[in-house]
Each structure stands twice: as structure tokens, then as C-alpha cells.
SEVEXLUM-989670 format. One record per atom (N, C-alpha, C, O): residue in three letters; x, y, z. Coordinates in pm, whole numbers, padded with zeros to 5 digits, always signed. Layout:
BEGIN
alaXYZ;...
REM end
This chain:
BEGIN
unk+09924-11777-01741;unk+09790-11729-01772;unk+09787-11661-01909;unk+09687-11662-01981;unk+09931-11590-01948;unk+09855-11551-02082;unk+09920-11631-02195;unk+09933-11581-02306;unk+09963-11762-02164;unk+09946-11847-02266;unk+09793-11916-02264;unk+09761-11954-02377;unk+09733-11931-02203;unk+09610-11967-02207;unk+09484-11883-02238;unk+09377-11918-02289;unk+09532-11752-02189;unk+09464-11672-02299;unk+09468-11643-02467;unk+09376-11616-02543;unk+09645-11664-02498;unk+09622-11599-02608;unk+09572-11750-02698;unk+09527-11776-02810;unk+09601-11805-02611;unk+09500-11979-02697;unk+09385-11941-02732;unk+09346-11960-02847;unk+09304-11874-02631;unk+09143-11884-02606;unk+09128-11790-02721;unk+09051-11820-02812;unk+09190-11687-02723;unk+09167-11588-02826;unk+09184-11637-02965;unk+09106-11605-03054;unk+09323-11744-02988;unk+09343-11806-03116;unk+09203-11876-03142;unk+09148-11830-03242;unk+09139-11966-03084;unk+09036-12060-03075;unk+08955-12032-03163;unk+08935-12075-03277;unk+08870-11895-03049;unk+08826-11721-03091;unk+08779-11722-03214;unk+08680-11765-03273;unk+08930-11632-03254;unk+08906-11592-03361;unk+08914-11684-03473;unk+08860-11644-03576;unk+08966-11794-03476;unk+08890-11894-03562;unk+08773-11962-03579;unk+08720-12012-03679;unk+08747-11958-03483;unk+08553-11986-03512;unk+08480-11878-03595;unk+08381-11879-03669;unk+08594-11755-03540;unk+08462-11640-03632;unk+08512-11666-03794;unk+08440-11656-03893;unk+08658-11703-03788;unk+08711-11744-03950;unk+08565-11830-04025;unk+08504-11814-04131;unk+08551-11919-03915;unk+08436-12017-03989;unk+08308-11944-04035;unk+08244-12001-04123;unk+08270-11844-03995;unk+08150-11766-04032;unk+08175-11677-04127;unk+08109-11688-04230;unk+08279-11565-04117;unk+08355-11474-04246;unk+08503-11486-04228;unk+08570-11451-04131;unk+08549-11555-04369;unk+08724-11591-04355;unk+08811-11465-04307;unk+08908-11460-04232;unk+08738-11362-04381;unk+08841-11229-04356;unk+08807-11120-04265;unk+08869-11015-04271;unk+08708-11138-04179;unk+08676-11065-04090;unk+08762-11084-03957;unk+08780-10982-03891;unk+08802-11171-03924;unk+08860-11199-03795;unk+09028-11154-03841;unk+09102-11092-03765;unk+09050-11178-03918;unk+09186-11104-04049;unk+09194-11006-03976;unk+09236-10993-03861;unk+09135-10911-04077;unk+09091-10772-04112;unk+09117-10707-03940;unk+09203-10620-03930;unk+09053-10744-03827;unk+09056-10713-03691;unk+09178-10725-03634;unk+09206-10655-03537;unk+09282-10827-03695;unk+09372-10883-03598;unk+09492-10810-03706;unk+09613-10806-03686;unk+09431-10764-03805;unk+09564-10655-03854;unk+09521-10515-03794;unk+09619-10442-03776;unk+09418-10467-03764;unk+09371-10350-03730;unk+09481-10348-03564;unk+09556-10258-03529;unk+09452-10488-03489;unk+09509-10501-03363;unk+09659-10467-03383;unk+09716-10386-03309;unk+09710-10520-03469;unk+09841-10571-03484;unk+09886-10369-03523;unk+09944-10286-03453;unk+09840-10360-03630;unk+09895-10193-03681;unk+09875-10070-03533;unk+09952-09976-03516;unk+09780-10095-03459;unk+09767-10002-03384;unk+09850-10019-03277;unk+09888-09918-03217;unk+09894-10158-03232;unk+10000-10203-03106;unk+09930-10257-02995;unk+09981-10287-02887;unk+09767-10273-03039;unk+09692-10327-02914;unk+09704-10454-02903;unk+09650-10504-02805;unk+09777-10544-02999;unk+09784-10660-03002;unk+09961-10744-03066;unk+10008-10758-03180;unk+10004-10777-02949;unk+10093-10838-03003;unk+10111-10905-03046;unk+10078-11008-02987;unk+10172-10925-03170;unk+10107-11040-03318;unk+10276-11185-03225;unk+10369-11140-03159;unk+10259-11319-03250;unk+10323-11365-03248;unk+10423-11365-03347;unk+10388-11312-03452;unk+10562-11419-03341;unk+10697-11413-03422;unk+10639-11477-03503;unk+10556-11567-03487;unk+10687-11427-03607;unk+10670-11425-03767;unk+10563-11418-03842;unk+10538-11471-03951;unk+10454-11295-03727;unk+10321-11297-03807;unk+10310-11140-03804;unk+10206-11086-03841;unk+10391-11083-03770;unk+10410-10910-03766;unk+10384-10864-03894;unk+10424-10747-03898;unk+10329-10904-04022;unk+10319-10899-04166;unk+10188-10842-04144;unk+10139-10744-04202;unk+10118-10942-04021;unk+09947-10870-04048;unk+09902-10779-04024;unk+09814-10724-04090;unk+09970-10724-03886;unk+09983-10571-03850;unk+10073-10433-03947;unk+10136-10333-03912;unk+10030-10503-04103;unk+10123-10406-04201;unk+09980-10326-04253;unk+09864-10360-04228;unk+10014-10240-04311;unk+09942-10129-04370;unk+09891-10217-04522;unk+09771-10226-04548;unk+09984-10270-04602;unk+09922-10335-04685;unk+09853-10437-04681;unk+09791-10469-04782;unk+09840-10554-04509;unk+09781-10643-04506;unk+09655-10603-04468;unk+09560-10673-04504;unk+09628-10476-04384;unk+09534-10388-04347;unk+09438-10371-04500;unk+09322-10408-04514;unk+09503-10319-04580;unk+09422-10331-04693;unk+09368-10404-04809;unk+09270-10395-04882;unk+09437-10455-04801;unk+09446-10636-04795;unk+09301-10689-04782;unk+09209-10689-04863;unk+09309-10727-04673;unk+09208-10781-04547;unk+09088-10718-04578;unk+08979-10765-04610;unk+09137-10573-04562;unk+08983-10488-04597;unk+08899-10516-04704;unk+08777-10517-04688;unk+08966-10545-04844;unk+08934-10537-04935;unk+08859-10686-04936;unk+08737-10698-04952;unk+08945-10794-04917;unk+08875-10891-04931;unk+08773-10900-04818;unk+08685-10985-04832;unk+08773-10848-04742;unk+08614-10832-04630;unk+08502-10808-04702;unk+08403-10877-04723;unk+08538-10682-04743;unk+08437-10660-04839;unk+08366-10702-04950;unk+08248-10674-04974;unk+08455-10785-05029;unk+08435-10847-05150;unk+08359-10951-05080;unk+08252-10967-05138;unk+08376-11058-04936;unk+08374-11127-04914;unk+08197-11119-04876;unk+08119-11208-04909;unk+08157-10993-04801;unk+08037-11007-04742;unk+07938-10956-04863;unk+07816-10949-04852;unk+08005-10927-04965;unk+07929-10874-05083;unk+07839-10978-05186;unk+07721-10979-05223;unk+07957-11063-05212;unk+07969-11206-05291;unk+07817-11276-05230;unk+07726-11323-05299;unk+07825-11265-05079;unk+07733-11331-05032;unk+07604-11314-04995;unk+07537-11409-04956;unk+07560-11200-05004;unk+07421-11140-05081;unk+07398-11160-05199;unk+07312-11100-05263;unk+07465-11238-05239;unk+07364-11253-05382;unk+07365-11418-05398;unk+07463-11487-05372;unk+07238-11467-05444;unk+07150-11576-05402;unk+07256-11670-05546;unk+07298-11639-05657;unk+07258-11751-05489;unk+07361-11874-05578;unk+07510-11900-05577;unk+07570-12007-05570;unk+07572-11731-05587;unk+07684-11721-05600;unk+07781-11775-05449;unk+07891-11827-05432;unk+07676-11732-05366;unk+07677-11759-05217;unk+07719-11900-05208;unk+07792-11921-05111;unk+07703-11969-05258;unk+07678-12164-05247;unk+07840-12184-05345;unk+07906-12287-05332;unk+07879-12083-05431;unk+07914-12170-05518;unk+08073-12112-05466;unk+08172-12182-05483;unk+08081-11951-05391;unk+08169-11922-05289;unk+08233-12000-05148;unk+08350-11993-05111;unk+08109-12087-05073;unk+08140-12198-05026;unk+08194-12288-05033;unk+08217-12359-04935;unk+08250-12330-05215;unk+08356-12413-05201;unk+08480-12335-05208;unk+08582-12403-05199;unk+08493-12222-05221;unk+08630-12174-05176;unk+08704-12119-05048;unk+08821-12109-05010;unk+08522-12074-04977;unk+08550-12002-04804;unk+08590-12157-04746;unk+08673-12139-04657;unk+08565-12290-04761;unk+08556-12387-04693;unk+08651-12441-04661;unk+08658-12481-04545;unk+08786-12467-04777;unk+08877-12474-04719;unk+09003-12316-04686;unk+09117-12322-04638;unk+08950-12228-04720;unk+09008-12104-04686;unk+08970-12039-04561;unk+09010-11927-04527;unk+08885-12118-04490;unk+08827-12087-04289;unk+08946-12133-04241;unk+09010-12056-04169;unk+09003-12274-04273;unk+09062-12397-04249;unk+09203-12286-04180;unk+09250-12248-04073;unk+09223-12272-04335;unk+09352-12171-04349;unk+09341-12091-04271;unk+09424-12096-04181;unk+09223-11968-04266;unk+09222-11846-04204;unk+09253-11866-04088;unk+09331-11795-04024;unk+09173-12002-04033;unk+09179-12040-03915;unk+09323-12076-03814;unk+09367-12019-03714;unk+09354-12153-03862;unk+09484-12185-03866;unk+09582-12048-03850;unk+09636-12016-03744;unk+09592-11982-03962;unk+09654-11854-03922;unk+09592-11732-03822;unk+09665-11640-03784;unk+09473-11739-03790;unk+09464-11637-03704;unk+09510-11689-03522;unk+09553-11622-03428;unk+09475-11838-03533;unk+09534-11889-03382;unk+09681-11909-03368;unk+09729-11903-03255;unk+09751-11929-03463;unk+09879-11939-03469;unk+09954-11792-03448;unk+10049-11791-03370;unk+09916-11668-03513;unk+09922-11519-03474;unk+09893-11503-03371;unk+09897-11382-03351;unk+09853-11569-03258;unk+09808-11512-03175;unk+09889-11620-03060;unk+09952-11570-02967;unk+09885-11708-03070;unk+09946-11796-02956;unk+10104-11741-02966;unk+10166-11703-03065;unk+10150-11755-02803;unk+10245-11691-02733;unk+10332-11771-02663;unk+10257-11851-02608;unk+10413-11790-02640;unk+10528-11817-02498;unk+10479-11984-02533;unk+10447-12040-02429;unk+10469-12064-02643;unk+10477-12216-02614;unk+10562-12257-02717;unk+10610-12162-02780;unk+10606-12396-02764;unk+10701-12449-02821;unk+10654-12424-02942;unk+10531-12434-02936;unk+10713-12377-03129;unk+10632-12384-03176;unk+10558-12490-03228;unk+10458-12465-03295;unk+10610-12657-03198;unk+10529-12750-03262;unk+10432-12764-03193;unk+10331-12793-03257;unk+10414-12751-03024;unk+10296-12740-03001;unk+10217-12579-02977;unk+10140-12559-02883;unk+10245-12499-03058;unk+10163-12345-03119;unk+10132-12413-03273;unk+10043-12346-03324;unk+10170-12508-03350;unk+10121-12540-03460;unk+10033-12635-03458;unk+09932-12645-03527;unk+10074-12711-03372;unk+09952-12854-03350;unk+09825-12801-03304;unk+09714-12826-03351;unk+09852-12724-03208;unk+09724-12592-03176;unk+09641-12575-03282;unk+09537-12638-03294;unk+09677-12501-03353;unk+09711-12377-03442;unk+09619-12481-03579;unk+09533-12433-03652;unk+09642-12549-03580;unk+09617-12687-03683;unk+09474-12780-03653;unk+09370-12803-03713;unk+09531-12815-03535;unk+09413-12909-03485;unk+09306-12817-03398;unk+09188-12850-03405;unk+09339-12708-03319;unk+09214-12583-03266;unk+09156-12456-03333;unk+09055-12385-03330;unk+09278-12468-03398;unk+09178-12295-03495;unk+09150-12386-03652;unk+09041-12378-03709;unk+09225-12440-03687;unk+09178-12487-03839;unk+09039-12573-03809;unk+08932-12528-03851;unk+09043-12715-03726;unk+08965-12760-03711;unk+08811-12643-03679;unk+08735-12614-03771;unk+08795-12599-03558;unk+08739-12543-03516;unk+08637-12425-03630;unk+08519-12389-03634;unk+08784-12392-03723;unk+08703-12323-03869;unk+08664-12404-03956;unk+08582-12368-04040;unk+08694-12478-03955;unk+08574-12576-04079;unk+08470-12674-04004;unk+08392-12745-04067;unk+08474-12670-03877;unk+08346-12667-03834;unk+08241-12631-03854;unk+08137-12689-03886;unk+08283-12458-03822;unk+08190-12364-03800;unk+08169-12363-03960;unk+08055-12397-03992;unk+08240-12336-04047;unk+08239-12316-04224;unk+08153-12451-04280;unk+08101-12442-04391;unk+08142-12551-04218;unk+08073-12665-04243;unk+07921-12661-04198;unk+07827-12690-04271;unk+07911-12620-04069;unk+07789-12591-04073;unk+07664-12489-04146;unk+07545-12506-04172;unk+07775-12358-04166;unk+07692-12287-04221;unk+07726-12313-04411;unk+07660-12244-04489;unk+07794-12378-04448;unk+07757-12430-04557;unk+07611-12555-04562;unk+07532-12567-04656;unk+07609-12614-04467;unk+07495-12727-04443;unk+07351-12560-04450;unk+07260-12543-04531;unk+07390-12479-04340;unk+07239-12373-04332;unk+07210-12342-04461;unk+07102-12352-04518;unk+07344-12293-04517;unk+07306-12244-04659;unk+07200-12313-04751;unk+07084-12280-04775;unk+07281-12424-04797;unk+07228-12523-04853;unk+07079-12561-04863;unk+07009-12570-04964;unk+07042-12585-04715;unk+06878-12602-04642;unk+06825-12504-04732;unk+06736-12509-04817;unk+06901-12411-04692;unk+06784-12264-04698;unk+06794-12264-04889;unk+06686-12213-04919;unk+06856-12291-04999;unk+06902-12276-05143;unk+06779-12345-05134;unk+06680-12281-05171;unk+06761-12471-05090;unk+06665-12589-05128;unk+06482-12526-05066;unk+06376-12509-05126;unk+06509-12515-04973;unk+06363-12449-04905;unk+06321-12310-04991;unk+06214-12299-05051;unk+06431-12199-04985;unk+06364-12085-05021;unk+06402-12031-05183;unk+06354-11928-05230;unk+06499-12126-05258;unk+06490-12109-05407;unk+06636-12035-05339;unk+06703-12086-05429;unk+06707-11984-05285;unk+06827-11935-05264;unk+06723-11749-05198;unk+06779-11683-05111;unk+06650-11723-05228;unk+06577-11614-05179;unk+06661-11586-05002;unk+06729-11489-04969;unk+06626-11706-04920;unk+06625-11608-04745;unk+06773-11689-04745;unk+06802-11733-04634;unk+06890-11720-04873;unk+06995-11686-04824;unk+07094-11581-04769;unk+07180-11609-04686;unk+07071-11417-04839;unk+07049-11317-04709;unk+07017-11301-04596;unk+07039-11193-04540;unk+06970-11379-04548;unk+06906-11370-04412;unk+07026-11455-04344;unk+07072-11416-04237;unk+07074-11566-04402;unk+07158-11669-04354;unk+07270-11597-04351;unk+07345-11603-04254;unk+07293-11518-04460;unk+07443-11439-04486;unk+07439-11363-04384;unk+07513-11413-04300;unk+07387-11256-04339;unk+07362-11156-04229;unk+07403-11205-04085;unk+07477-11156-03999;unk+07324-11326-04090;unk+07366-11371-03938;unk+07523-11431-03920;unk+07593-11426-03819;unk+07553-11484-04042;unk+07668-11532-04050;unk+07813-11432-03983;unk+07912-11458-03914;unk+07752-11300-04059;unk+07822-11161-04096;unk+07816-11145-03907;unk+07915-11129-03835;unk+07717-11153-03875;unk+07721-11098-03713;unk+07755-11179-03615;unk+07787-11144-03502;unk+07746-11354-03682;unk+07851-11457-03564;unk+07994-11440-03576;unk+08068-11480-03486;unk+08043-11380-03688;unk+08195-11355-03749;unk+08210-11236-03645;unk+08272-11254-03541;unk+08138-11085-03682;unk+08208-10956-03602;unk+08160-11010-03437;unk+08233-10974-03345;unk+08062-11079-03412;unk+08019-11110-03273;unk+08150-11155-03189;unk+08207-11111-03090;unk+08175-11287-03296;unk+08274-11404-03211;unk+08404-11328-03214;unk+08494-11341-03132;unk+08402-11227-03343;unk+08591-11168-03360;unk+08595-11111-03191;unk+08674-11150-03105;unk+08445-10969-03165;unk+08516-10871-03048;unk+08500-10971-02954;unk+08609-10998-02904;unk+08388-11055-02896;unk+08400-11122-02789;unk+08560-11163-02751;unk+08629-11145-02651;unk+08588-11233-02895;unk+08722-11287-02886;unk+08832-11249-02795;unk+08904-11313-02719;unk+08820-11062-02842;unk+08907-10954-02778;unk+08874-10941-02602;unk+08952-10956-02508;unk+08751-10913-02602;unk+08745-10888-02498;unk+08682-11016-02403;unk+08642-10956-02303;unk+08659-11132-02388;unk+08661-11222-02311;unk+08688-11378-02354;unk+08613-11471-02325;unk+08813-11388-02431;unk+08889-11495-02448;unk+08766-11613-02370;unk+08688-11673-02444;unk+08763-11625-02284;unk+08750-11779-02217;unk+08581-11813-02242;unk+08520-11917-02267;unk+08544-11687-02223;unk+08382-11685-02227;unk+08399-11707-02374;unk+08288-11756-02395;unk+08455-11707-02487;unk+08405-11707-02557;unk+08435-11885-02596;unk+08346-11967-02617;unk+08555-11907-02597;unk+08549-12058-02610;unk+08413-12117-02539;unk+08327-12181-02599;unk+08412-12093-02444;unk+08272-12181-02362;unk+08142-12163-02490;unk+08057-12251-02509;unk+08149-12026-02573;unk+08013-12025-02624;unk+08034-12108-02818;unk+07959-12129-02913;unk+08148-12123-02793;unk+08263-12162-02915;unk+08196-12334-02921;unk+08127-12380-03012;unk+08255-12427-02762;unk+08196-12540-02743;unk+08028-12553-02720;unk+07971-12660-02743;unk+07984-12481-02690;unk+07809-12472-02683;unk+07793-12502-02853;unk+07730-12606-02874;unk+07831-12444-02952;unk+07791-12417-03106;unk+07829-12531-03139;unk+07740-12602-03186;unk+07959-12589-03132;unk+08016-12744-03178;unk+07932-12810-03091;unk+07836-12831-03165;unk+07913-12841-03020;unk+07796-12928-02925;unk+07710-12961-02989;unk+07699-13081-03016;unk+07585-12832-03053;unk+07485-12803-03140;unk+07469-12847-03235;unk+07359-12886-03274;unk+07627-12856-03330;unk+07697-12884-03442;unk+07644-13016-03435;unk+07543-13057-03492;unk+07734-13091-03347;unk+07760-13217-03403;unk+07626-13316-03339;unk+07635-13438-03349;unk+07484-13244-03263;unk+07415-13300-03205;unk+07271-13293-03327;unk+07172-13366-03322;unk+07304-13170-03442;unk+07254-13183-03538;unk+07308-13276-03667;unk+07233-13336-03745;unk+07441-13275-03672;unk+07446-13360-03749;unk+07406-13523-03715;unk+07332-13593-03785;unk+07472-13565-03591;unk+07391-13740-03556;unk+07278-13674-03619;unk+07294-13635-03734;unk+07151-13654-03552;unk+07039-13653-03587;unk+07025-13673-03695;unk+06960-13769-03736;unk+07088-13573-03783;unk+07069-13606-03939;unk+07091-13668-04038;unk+07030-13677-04145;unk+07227-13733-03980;unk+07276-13854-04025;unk+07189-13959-04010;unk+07118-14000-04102;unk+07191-14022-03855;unk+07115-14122-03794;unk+07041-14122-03740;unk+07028-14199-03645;unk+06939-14016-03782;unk+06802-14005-03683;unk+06804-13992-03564;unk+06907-13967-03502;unk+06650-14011-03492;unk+06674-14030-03305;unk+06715-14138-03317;unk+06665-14229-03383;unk+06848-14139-03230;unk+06895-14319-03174;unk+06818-14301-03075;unk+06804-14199-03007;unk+06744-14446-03062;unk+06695-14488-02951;unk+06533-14492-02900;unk+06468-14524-02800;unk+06504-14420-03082;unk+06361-14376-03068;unk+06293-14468-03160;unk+06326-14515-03269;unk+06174-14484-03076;unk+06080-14690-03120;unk+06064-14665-03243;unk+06024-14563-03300;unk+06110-14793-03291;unk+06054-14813-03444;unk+05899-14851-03449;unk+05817-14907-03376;unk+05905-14788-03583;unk+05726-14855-03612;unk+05674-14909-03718;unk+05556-14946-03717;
REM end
């Protein structure tokens, strides 16, 4: 059971990677320094005092950057493949008691994937919103972003499984907006 938790939690906290790269960080060194969280072998670096500040710093820089209208879009090509990463490393820190090629295949194919999902979509919101509102109600996009990141990090903590379930609800969403947008309604009469 708590290899399957600390999966659910890796999952977790890579989805929230996909919304803010260094927020789910920033938490899982806070976990790691205080002892509430046992970091997996060879990730005890994050629970350091300098990765703590670290983390912090780029949190900050990170949710800063993205209040301001343009810079936001042009930060997206660097959060996009750096979710990937984040991602990747925050499920891999966290998975426990399995082999490590399959804690990396995990780790690779569930938290990386899973973060450039989520980093893909809200680069697509962004975007919408640059084009609709002149980049103006990209604050508004940033904010929510900011609160699916700290949302999905504590859920993460405190109900692993529930949160995957709400993890697959969003990829569901994901990829039921993209068909659409790709290929329209299938199935709906031509005229």
C-alpha cells in the first residue's frame, strides 16, 4: 500500500509541476527538511536548506514573471519543457520500495508525461486568452494556474488517490478539448 501511495503522490505532485514548475518543488523540500516526508534514495538534496531556498526563490520569480502580460507567453517556452523535468523529478522523489527502472519508467512516463500535459494545456489557455483579451485577463489565467499548482501540491499530501482521480478527470477534459479542436464534433451532420 505505500508503494501505491507514494506513486499517487508522485503523479500528484506532477500535475501541480504542470501548473507552477516550482511550487510542488518548493513543498516537497519544505517536506523533505522538516522529516514529514521521506524523500526517496538519492533525492535527500531537496530536503537541503539550500534547495529550500532555491525553490523559494525560483517560486517566486516564477509566479511573478507571470503577471505580467506577454512575458507570461514567452516564459511558456521555458516552464514547458521544465514541468516535464519538474515533473519527472518530483514523482521519482517520491516513489518508494520499487525497482528503480520501473520508479523511472514511472517517474518518466507518469509525472513527466502527466506535467506537460497539464503545462500544455495551460499554455493552449494562455494563448486563447493573449489572442481574445490583448494579453490583459492573462492574470486571471495566471492566478488560477497559481491555485491548481498549491491546490493539486496539498491535496497531493493529504489524499494521494483522490487526487489522481481528479488528476484523470482534467486529462479527460484535456484531451476531449483538444479532439474537438483539432477535429471538430465527430459525428456531427454536415451541411
Amino acid at each position: 500500500m505505500e508503494t501505491a501511495v507514494s506513486i499517487a503522490l508522485g503523479i500528484g505532485l506532477a500535475a501541480a509541476a504542470g501548473f507552477r514548475v516550482f511550487v510542488p518543488l518548493l513543498a516537497l523540500s519544505i517536506a523533505g527538511l522538516t522529516g514529514t516526508l521521506e524523500l526517496s534514495q538519492g533525492f535527500a538534496w531537496i530536503g537541503t536548506v539550500p534547495a529550500l531556498i532555491a525553490f523559494g526563490t525560483a517560486t517566486v520569480m516564477e509566479v511573478a514573471a507571470y503577471y505580467i502580460p506577454w512575458v507570461d507567453n514567452i516564459l511558456d517556452t521555458i516552464a514547458t519543457p521544465a514541468a516535464v523535468v519538474a515533473g519527472t523529478i518530483a514523482s521519482a522523489s517520491v516513489i518508494t520500495d520499487i525497482s528503480p527502472l520501473l520508479k523511472w519508467v514511472l517517474a518518466l512516463i507518469g509525472g513527466g508525461g502527466i506535467a506537460g500535459l497539464i503545462q500544455g494545456a495551460t499554455v493552449l489557455t494562455r494563448a486563447k486568452s493573449s489572442v481574445v483579451t490583448a494579453g490583459m485577463g492573462n492574470p486571471v489565467v495566471a492566478t488560477a494556474e497559481l491555485g491548481g499548482s498549491i491546490f493539486t501540491t496539498i491535496l497531493s499530501f493529504l489524499a494521494p488517490f483522490i487526487t489522481i482521480i481528479l488528476v484523470l478527470l482534467v486529462c479527460g477534459v484535456v484531451f476531449a478539448s483538444a479532439r474537438r479542436l483539432l477535429f471538430g464534433h465527430i459525428g456531427a451532420p454536415r451541411e
